[in-house]
C-alpha positions in Angstrom: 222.0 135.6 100.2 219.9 138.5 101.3 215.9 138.4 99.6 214.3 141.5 100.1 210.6 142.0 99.9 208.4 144.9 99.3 206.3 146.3 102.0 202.7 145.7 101.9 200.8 148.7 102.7 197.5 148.9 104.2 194.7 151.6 104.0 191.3 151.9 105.6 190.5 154.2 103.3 187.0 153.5 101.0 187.9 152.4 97.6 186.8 155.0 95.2 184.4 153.3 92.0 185.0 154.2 88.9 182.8 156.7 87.7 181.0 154.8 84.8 179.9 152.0 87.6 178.4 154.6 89.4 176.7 155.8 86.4 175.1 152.7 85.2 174.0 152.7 88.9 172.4 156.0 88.9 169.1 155.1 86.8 166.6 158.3 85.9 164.6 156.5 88.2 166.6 156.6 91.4 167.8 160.2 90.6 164.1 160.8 90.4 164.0 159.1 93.8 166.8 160.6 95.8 165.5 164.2 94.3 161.7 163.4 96.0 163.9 162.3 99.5 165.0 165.8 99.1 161.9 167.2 98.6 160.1 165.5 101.5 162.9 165.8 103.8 162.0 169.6 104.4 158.0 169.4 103.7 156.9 172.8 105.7 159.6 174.4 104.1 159.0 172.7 100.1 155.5 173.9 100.4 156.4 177.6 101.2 158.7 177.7 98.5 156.2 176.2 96.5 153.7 178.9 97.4 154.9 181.6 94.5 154.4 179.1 92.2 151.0 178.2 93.4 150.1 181.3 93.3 151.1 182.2 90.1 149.7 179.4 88.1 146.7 180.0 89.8 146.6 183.7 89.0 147.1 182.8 85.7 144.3 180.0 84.8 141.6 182.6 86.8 142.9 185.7 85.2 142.2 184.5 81.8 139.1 182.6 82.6 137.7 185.6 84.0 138.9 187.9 80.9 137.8 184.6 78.2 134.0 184.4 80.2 133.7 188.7 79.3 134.8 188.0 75.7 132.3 185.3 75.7 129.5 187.5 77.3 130.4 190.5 75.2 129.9 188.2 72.1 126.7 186.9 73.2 125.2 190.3 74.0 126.0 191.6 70.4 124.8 188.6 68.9 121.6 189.0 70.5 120.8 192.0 69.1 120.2 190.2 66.0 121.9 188.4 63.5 123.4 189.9 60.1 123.4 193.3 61.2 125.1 196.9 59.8 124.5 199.6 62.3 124.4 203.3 61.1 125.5 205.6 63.5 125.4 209.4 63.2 128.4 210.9 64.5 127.5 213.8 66.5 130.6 215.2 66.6 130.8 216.0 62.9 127.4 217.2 62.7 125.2 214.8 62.8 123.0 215.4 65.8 123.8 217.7 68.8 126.4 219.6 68.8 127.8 219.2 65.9 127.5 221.4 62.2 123.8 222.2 61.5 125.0 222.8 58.4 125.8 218.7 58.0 123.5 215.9 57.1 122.3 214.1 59.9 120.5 210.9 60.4 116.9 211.3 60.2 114.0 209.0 60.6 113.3 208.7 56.8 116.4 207.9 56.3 115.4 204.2 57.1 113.1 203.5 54.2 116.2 204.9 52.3 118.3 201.9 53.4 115.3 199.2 53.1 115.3 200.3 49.8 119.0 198.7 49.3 119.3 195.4 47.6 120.4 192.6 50.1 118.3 194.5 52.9 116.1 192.1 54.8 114.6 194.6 57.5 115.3 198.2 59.0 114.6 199.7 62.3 115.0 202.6 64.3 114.3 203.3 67.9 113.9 206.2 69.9 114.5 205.9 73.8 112.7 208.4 76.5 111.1 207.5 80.0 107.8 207.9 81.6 105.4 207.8 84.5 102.9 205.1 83.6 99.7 203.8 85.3 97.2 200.8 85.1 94.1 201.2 87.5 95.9 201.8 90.8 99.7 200.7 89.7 101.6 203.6 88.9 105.0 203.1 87.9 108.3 205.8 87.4 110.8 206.3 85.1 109.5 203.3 82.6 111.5 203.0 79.7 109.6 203.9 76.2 110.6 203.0 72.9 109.5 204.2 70.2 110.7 202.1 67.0 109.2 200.5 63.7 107.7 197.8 62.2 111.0 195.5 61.6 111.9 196.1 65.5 110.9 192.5 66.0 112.4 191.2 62.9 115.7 192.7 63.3 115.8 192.8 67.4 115.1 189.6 67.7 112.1 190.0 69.7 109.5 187.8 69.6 105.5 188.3 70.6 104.2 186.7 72.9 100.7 187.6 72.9 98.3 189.7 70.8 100.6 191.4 67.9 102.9 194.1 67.4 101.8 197.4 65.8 101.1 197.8 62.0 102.5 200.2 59.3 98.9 202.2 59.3 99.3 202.8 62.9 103.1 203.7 62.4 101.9 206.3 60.1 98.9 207.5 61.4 101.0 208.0 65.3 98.4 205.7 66.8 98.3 205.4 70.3 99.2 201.7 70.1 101.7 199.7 73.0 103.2 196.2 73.3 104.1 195.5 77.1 107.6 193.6 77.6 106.3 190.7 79.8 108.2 192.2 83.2 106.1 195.1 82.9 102.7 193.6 82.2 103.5 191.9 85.4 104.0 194.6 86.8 101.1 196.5 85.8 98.4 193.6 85.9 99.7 191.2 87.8 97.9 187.8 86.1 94.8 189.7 84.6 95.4 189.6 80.4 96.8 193.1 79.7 95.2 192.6 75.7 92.8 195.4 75.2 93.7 197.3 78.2 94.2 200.7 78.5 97.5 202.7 79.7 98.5 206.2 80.7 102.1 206.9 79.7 102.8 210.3 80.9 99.1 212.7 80.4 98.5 210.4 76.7 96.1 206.5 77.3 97.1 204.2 74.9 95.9 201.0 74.1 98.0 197.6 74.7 97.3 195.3 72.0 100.5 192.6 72.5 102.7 191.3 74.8 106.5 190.5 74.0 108.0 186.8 75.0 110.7 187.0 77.3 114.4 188.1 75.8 115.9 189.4 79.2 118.6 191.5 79.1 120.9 192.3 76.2 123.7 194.9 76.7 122.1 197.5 79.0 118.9 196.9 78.0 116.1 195.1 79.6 113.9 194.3 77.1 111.3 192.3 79.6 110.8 195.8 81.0 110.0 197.9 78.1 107.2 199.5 76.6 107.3 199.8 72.9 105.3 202.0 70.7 105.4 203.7 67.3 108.1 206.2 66.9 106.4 208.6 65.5 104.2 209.1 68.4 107.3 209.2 70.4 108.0 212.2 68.0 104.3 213.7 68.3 103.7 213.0 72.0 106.6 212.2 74.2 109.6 214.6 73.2 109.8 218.0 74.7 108.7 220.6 72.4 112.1 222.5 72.6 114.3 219.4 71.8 111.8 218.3 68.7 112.3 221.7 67.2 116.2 221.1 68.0 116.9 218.1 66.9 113.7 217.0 64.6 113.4 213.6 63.7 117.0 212.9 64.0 118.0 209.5 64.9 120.8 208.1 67.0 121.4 204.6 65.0 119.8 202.3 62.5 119.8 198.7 62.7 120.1 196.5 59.4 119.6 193.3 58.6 121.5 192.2 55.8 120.2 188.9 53.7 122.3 185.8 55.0 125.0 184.8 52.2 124.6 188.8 51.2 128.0 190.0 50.7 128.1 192.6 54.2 130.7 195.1 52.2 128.9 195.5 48.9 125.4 196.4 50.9 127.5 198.6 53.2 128.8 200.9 50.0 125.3 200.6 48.4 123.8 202.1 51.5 126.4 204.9 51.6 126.0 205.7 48.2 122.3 205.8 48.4 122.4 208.0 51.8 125.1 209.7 49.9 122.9 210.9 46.9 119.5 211.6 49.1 121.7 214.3 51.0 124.0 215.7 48.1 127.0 215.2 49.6 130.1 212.6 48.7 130.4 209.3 50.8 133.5 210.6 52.8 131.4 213.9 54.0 128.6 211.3 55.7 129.2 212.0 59.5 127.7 208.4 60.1 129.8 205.3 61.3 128.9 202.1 59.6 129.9 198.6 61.8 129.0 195.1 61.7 128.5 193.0 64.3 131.8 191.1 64.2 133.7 194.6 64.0 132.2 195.3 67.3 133.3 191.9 68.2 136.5 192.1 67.1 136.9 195.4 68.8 135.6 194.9 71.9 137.7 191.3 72.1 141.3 193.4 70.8 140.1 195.4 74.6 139.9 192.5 76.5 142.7 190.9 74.8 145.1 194.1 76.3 142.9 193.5 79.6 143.9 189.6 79.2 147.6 190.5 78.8 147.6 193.1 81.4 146.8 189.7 84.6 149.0 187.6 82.4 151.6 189.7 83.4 150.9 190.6 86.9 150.5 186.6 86.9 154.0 185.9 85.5 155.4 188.6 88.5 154.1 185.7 91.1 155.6 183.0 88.8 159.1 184.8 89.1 158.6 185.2 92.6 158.2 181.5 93.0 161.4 181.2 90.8 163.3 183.2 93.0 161.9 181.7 95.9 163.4 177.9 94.5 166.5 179.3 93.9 166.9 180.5 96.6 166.2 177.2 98.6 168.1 175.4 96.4 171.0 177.4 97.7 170.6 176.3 100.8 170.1 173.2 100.2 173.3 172.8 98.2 175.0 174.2 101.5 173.6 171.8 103.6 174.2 169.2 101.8 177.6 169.9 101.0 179.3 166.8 102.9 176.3 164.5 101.0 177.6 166.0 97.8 181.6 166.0 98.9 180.6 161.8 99.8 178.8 161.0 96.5 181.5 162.7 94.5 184.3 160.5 96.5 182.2 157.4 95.0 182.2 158.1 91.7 179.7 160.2 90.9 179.9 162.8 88.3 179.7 166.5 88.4 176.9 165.6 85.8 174.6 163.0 88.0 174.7 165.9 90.8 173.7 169.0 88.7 171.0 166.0 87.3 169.8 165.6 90.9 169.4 168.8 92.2 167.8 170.4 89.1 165.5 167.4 89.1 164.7 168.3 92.5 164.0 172.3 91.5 161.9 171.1 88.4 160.1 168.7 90.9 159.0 172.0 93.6 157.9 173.7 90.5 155.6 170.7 88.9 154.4 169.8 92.4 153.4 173.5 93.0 152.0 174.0 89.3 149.9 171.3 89.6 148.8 172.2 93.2 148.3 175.7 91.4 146.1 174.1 88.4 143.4 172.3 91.2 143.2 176.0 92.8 143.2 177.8 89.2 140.7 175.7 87.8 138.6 175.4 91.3 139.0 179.1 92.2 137.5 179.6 88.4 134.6 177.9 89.0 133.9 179.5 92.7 134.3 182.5 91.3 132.1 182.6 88.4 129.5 180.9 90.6 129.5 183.2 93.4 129.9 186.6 91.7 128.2 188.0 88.6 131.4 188.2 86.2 131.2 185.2 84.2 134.6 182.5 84.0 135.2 180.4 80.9 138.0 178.2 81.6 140.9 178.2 78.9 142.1 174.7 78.2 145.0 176.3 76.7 145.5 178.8 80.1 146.4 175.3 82.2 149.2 173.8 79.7 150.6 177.8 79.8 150.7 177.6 83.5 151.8 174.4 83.9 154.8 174.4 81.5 155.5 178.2 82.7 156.2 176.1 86.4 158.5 173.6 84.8 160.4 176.3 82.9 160.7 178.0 86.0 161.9 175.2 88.2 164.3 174.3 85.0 165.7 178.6 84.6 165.9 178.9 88.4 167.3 175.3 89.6 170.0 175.7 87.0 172.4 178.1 88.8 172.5 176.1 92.2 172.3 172.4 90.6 175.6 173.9 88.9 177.1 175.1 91.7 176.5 171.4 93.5 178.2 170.0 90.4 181.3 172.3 90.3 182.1 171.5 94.4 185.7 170.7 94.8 185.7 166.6 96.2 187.7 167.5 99.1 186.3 170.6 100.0 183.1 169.4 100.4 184.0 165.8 102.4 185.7 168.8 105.2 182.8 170.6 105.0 181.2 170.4 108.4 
């Protein structure tokens, strides 16, 4: 009786694990681990193709601090012109000062007590701008700036004295050869002697100071330290050239208002158009004069800065996709070298799932890494440059989470494609890959 026996067969080949052990082997954690390895592995070349990235969220963070500290400035200048305030503003193209209709209304200087008159109407000014030679004893200085305004300058300005008083209504109306120094320029003209009771030649006219503004510095373009401020209508009588006075008159470039806080803003603004309205006989649409608040001028000027804003966030994003590009790109290469590592950890078990996992966590890791390299610059760069130059920086809280998360979705959107292509690797293929 014959027995016959099967033949035991032998194989040094590795015995594949199933792919769910693999998978309960392959925490978050350790795919987090073996996608730093990679990282690290390579670190000249994982900081260069961090650089776009770096750059970007940089660009970013000090773009819009730079365009959020002009806003900011922009605001405060307004602001300190006063508080509550409706400018009137003849429009000189329609007629209402040079070169426009002579046969228009314009705005003249007594159109001011026209608008105090308005109910809600705290204070009015006016001002009138020229420049002059002036002189104390031996100090002679050029091309001073004069203003010639009214009695609510200081109200509605915002200016403050700081010594003696500001000029009355007689000597408004009377043209009296009254000045009040800004402090700059009684420093200037008498050093620490009291300037109060001194005399002044502005131009071939001696006037007498009798105050001295506190210090406001500069608001807009204007320096008020260095001004000298006297009654307009002196400014009319003395200190305009003959041939522009009979021009122009007493025509006025803008009128400041100040409105009664809790004053509904739009109701005095149509009472003051329908009182200019009446005093010059025409209808509130044919009144060549512009009407703003200070908020419109606000909101204006931030809707320009806001186009300015988007303008870097743009030319910002353009380094963020070259960053992008730039991880792809690596990535690709990376997947090619590791081919054989991919080809090995497939032939274990793992699944095309754990490797697109690992090598998009690896992407999404170069971006993070890199944006938050790029936030310390962003944020440092910010400060250096607001401190070092005379544009002002106001760091966006909001700017760094933009940056930041526009680096992960970049690393996410550009680590896609080659994590995929890792994943779809043919087994075999890839353990013959040399």
């Amino acid at each position: 009786m014959t027995t016959t026996t099967s033949p035991v067969t032998t194989t040094n080949e590795p015995e594949i694990m199933p792919a769910t052990a693999v998978t309960d082997i392959i925490s978050p954690v350790e795919i987090i681990r073996i996608a730093w390895e990679g990282v690290v592995r390579n670190k000249v070349r994982s900081l260069l193709t961090m650089l776009g990235v770096i750059i970007g969220v940089a660009a970013v963070i000090i773009m819009i601090a730079i365009s959020a500290g002009t806003e900011a400035t922009i605001a405060e200048q307004i602001e300190g012109l006063g508080s509550n305030l409706v400018f009137i503003q003849a429009s000189f193209g329609r007629g209402g000062g040079p070169g426009g209709n002579n046969n228009s209304p314009s705005l003249v200087y007594d159109d001011v007590e026209i608008v105090a008159s308005v109910g809600g109407v705290v204070a009015t000014t006016v001002d009138q701008m020229t420049t002059q030679t002036v002189k104390a004893g031996d100090v002679s200085l050029t091309d001073v700036s004069l203003m010639g305004t009214t009695l609510g300058f200081p109200t509605v300005r915002d200016v403050e004295i700081g010594d003696g008083r500001f000029f009355n209504e007689t000597e408004l109306d009377r043209s009296a050869k009254v000045a009040v120094l800004g402090p700059d320029l009684a420093e200037q003209l008498f050093g620490e002697a009291n300037p109060i009771g001194q005399s002044i030649t502005v131009g071939t006219t001696k006037l007498a100071v009798i105050g001295v503004a506190a210090e406001k510095g500069v608001v807009g373009n204007t320096d008020f330290d260095s001004l000298l401020y006297v009654p307009i209508t002196l400014v009319f009588d003395k200190f305009m050239p003959s041939q522009f006075r009979q021009f122009a008159g007493d025509n006025v470039r803008i009128i400041y208002v100040q409105v009664e806080a809790g004053a509904d803003m739009d109701l005095v603004i149509q009472q003051i158009q329908l009182k200019l309205a009446t005093s010059k006989d025409v209808s509130v649409d044919d009144l060549p004069f512009t009407m703003q608040t200070q908020q419109d001028i606000i909101d204006t000027q931030g809707a320009t800065t806001e186009a300015f804003r988007n303008l870097l966030a743009w030319v910002a994003g353009v380094s963020l996709l070259v960053g992008g590009i730039g991880i792809m790109n690596i990535m690709l290469v990376s997947v090619t070298e590791r081919t054989r590592e991919i080809g090995i950890r497939q032939s274990v078990g793992a699944t095309p799932n754990d490797i697109r996992l690992q090598f998009l966590t690896e992407a999404l890791m170069l971006s993070l890494v890199g944006g938050l390299i790029g936030v310390l610059f962003g944020v440092g760069g910010s400060y250096l440059f607001g401190s070092t130059s005379d544009m002002r920086t106001v760091i966006v809280p909001s700017s760094i989470a933009l940056a930041f998360g526009s680096a992960a979705a970049v690393g996410i959107f550009f680590g896609f494609f080659p994590a995929n292509k890792a994943a779809q690797l043919d087994p075999i293929e890839a353990l013959r890959h040399e």
